[in-house]
Structures are given as C-alpha cells and as structure tokens.
C-alpha positions as CSV (number, residue, x, y, z in Angstrom):
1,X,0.0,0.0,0.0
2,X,2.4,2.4,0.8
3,X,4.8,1.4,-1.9
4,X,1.8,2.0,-4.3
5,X,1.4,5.8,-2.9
6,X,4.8,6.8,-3.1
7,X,5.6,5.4,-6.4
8,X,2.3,6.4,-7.9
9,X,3.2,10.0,-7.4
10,X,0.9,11.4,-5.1
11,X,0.4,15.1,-4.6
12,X,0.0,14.9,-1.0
13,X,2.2,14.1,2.2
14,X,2.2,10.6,3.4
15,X,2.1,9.7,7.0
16,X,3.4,5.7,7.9
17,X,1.7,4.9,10.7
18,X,3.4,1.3,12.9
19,X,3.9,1.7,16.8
20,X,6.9,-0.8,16.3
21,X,8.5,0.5,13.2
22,X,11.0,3.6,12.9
23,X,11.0,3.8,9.3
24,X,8.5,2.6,6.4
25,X,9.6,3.0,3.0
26,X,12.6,5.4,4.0
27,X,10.1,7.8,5.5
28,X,9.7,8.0,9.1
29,X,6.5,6.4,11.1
30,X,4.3,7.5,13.4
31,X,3.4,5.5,16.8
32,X,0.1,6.4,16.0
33,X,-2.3,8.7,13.7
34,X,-2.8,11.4,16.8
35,X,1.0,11.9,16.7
36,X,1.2,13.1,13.2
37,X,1.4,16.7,13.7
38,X,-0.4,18.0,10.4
39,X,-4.3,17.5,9.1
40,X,-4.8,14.3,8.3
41,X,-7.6,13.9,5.4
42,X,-7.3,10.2,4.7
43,X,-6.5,7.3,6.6
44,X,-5.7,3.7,5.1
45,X,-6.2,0.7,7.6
46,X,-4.1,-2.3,6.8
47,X,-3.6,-3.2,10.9
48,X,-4.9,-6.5,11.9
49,X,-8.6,-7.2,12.5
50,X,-8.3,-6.9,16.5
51,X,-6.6,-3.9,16.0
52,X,-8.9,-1.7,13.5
53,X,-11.4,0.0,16.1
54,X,-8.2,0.8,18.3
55,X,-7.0,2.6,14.7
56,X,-10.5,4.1,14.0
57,X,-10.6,5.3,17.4
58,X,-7.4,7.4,17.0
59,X,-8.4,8.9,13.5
60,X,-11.8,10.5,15.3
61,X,-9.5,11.7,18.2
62,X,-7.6,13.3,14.9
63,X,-10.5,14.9,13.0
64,X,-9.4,12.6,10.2
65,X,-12.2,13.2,7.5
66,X,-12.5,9.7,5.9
67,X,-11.4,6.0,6.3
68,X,-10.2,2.9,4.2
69,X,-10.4,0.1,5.7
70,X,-8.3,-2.5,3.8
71,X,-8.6,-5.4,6.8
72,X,-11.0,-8.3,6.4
73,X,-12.5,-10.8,8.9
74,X,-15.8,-8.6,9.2
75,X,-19.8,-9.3,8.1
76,X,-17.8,-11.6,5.5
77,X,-17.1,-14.0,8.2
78,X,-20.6,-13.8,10.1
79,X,-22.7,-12.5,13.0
80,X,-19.7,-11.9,15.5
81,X,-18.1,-10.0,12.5
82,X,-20.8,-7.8,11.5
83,X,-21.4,-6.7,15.0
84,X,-17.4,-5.4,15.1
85,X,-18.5,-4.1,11.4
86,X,-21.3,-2.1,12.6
87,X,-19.6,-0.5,16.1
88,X,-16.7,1.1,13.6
89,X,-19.8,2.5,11.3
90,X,-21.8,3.7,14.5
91,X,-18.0,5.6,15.5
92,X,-17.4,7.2,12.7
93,X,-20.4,8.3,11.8
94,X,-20.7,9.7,16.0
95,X,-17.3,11.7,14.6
96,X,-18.1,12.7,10.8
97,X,-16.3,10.1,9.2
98,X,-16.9,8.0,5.9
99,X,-15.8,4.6,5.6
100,X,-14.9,2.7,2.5
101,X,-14.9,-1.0,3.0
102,X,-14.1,-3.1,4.9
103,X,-13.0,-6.1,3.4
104,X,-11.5,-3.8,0.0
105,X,-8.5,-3.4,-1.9
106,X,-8.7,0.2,-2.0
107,X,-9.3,3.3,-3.7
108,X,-7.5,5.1,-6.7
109,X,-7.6,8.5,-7.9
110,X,-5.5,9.3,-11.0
111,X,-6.0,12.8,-11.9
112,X,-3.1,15.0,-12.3
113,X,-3.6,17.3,-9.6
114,X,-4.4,13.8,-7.4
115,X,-2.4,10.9,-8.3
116,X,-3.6,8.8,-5.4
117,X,-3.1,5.1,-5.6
118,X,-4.6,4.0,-2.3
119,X,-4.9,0.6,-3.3
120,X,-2.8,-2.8,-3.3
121,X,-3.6,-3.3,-7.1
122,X,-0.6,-3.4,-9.5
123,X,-2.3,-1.6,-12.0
124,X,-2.5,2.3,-12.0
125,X,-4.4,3.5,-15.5
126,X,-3.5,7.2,-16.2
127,X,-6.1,9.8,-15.7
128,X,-9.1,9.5,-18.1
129,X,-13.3,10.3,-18.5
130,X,-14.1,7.0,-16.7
131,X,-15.2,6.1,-12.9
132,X,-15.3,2.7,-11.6
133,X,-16.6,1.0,-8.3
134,X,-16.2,-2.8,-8.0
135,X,-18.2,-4.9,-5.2
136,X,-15.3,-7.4,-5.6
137,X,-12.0,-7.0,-5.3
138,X,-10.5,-9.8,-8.1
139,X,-12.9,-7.9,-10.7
140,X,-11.7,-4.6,-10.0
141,X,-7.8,-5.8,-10.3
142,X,-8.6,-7.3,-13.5
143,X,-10.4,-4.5,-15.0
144,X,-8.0,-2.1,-13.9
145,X,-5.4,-4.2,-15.2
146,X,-6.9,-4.5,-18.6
147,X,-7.8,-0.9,-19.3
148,X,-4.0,-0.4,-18.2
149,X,-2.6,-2.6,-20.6
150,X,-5.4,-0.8,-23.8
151,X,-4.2,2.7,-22.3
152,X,-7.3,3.7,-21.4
153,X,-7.9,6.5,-18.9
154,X,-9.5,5.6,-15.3
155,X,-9.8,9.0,-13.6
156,X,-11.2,7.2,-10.4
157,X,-12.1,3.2,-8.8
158,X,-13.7,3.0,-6.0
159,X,-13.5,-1.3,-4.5
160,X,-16.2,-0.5,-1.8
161,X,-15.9,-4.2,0.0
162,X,-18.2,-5.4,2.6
163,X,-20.1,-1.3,1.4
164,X,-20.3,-1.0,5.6
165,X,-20.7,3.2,5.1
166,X,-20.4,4.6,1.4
167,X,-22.5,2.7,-1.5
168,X,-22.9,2.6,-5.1
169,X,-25.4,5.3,-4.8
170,X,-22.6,7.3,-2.9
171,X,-20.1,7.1,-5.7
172,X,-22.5,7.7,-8.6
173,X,-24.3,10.4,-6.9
174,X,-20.6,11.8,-6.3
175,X,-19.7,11.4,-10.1
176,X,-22.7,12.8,-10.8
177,X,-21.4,16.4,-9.9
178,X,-18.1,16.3,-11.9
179,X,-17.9,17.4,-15.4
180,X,-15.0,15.6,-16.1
181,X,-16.8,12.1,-15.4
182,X,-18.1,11.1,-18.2
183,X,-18.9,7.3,-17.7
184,X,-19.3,5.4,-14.7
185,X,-18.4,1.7,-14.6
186,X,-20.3,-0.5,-12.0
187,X,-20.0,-4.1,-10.7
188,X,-22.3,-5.1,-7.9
189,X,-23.4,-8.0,-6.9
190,X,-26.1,-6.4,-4.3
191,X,-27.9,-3.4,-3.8
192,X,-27.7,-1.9,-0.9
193,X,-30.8,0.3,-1.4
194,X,-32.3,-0.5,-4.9
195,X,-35.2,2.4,-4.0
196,X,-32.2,4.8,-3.9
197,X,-30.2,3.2,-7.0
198,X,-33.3,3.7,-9.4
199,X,-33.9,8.0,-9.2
200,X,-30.0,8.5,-8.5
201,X,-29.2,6.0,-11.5
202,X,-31.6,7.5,-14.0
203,X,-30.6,11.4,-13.0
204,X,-27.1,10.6,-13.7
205,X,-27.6,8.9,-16.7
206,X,-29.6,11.4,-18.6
207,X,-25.7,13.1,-18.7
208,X,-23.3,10.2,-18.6
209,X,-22.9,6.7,-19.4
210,X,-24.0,4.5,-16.7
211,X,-22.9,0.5,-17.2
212,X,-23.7,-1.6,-14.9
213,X,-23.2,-5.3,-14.4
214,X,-25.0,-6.9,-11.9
215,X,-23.5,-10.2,-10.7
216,X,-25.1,-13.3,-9.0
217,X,-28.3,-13.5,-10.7
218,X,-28.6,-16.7,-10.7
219,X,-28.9,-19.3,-8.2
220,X,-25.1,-20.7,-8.2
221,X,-23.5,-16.9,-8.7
222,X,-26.0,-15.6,-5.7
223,X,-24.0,-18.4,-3.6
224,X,-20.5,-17.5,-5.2
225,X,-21.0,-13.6,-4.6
C-alpha cells in the first residue's frame, strides 16, 4: 500500500503509521495517527482485525475526514463480524467520518492534480473520463489491469468491499457532480438500497454513461457472490 502511494506520485504528504517500526519505505513512522502533527484527510487501515477499532478510534480523536479500511474478517465472516463491522460505522459516523470498505483493496484517484493510488492493485491506469466501483476486489484488479494494458484512462475506482458506510449510490451520486466524469463503470453484486439506486441512477444517466453489471443472478452466482 504504501509502496503503491509513493511510487504512484501522489500530490500529498504521506504519513506511515506502525507503533513498532522507525521507518517505512525510507520515510519516518508514526506511533500512532494522533502523533502526526499536520491534518490528516485520509486514513488507510491495513492493521490487523483486533486492532482496527483501536485505529479508527485514534483517527476520530484526529478529525481525520474519511477511512479505508483495507482489513478483512468482518460481516464476511458472520454474525460476530458484522457486529465489530457495525460498532466502527456507528464511531465514525458519531465523529463525521466515511468509511470505504471493509474487506476492499482500495481506492484510486489518477487525476493530475491527485495521483492517489490507495490501493494494493498493481495496476495504476492514467487519468481518463471514466469512474469505476467494483463490489469485488478480483474484478476490480482485472479490470484495472486491462484498461492499463489498452491505455485507457480511469480517472477514479472506487472497491467499496463489505459497502459497511459509502454505496454505489454514494459514488454515482458523487460522479454525478463532476464534469470531467463522463462514464461510470459499476459491478455489484447487491444493492444496498435498490429504492435509492433507481432516481440516483436514472438522473445521472440522462448526462453520462452508466454500465452496470449486476453479478449473482442466478442461483449458483448468488452463492459464489
């Protein structure tokens, strides 16, 4: 992850963040996300499961605006899960903060003034009129990986994992407001709120592309998503 954000040529500073590190990726950690003495707009989570509310915690006490939580072992893995899930949702939102994920490999944002590879994907497409969210994570990589090899332009992806927090209808409402969207990819294999999807959907579409591929429609790909 934090190879992927220095190499990728982010704008921004980067703040490593390891209570038993000195150094990550020849720039100098943090003990914790409180200690970091600028603004902190985005946090990545990669800690282990036990530890993420400890690491959520500490971005609230920092006013940190929004959260990706990499880490799996959440509603994926049932009832004890999803009630951890749900107490990191119920904190940040006590606090102002949006989640993405859990249970994701990330976000990217490739514009020029951005250049934000938040993600553990190998592929990095260069800026283009395109948005992308991905329900799953091996779908995202591919796609991301393919439109790098064709040289085609991704401006943002978006792989929203377990969707604890921010949705589809999130993201496309989001890409709805900027210009320089012109298309919006999706690949869900649930809807979070199909009553929302329809009017957000449809409004956004009477301007841009919308393509979206709903997976697990039938019986067998319902169990496999």
């Amino acid at each position: 992850m934090l190879h992927n954000l220095v190499t990728g040529g982010f704008e921004g500073k980067v703040f490593p963040v390891n209570p038993n590190a000195e150094v990550a990726h020849s720039i100098k950690c943090h003990k914790s996300v409180s200690a970091i003495p600028d603004e902190v707009d985005l946090a990545v989570i990669t800690a282990p499961k036990a530890l993420v509310p400890r690491a959520l915690a500490d971005c609230a006490r920092k006013g940190v605006g929004a959260v990706v939580v990499i880490t799996a072992g959440f509603k994926e893995t049932g009832p004890e899960g999803a009630a951890v899930e749900a107490q990191l949702v119920t904190h940040a939102r006590r606090h102002g903060m949006r989640i993405v994920g859990p249970n994701c490999m990330g976000i990217q944002n490739a514009q020029d003034d951005v250049r934000l590879n938040a993600s553990f994907s190998r592929s990095f497409p260069r800026s283009g009129p395109v948005a992308f969210v991905s329900q799953s994570g091996a779908m995202g990589e591919a796609i991301l990986a393919q439109a790098d090899h064709l040289n085609l332009g991704v401006a943002m992806f978006v792989s929203m994992g377990n969707r604890a927090d921010v949705s589809a209808n999130d993201l496309i409402a989001y890409w709805g407001r900027d210009a320089s969207i012109r298309c919006v990819l999706l690949y869900l294999e649930s809807f979070g709120n199909p009553r929302n999807f329809v009017p957000i959907a449809r409004r956004v579409s009477r301007d841009k592309a919308l393509v979206t591929v709903k997976a697990g429609r039938s019986a067998a790909g319902a169990r496999a998503a």
